[in-house]
C-alpha positions in Angstrom: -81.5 -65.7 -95.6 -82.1 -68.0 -98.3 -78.4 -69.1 -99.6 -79.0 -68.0 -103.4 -80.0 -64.5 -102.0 -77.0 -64.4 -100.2 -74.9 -65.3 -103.0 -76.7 -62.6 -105.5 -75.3 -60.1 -102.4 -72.0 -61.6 -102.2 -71.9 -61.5 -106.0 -72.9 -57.9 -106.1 -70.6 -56.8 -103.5 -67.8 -58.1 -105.0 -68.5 -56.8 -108.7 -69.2 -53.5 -107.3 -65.5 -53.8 -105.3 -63.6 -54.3 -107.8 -65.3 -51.3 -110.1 -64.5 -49.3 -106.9 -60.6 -50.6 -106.9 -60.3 -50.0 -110.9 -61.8 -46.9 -110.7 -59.3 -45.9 -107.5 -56.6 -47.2 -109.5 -56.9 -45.1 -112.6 -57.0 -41.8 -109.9 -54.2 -43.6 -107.8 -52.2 -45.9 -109.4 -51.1 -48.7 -107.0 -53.7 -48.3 -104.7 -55.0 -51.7 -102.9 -57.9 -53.2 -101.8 -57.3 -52.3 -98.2 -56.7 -48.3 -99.5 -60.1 -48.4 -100.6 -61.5 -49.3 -96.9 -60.0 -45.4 -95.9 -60.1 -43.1 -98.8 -59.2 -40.4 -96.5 -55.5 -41.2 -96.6 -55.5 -40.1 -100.1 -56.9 -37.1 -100.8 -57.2 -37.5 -104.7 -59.7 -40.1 -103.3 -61.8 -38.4 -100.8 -62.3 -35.0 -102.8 -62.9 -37.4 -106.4 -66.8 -37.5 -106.5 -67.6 -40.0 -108.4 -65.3 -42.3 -106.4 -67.1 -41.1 -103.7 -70.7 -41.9 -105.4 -69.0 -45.6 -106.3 -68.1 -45.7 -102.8 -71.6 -45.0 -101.4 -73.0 -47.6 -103.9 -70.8 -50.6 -102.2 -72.0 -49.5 -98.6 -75.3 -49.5 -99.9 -75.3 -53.3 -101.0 -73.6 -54.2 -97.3 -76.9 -52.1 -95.6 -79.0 -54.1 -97.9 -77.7 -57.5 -97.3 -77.7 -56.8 -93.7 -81.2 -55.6 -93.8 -82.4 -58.6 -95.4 -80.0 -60.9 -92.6 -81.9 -59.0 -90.2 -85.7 -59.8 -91.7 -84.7 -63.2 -92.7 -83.9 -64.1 -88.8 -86.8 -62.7 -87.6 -88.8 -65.5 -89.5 
């Protein structure tokens, strides 16, 4: 993968990680970065959906930048 595309993905992940954590916080106060990773410990997280829709966006950008890692080595 060319190193700008995967610094637009890195970039992306980690904008889209923190909007996660803020909007965790504000349903959770003191929740961390690592309470993010299982949202099932906290129920206010796992039943909130737009959390939940936030969530889904994040593992999206992951399947997408290993998608592209995948077609970039097969070049």
């Amino acid at each position: 993968m060319s190193k700008r595309l995967d610094e637009l993905f890195n970039e992306l992940i980690e904008l889209q990680e923190k909007k996660l954590l803020k909007l965790a916080s504000s349903i959770v106060p003191n929740v961390t970065p690592d309470d993010i990773l299982q949202p099932n410990d906290y129920p206010e997280l796992e039943n909130h959906s737009f959390f939940r829709y936030e969530e889904g966006v994040l593992k999206g950008l992951y399947s997408a930048k290993m998608a592209a890692l995948a077609e970039f080595k097969k070049d």
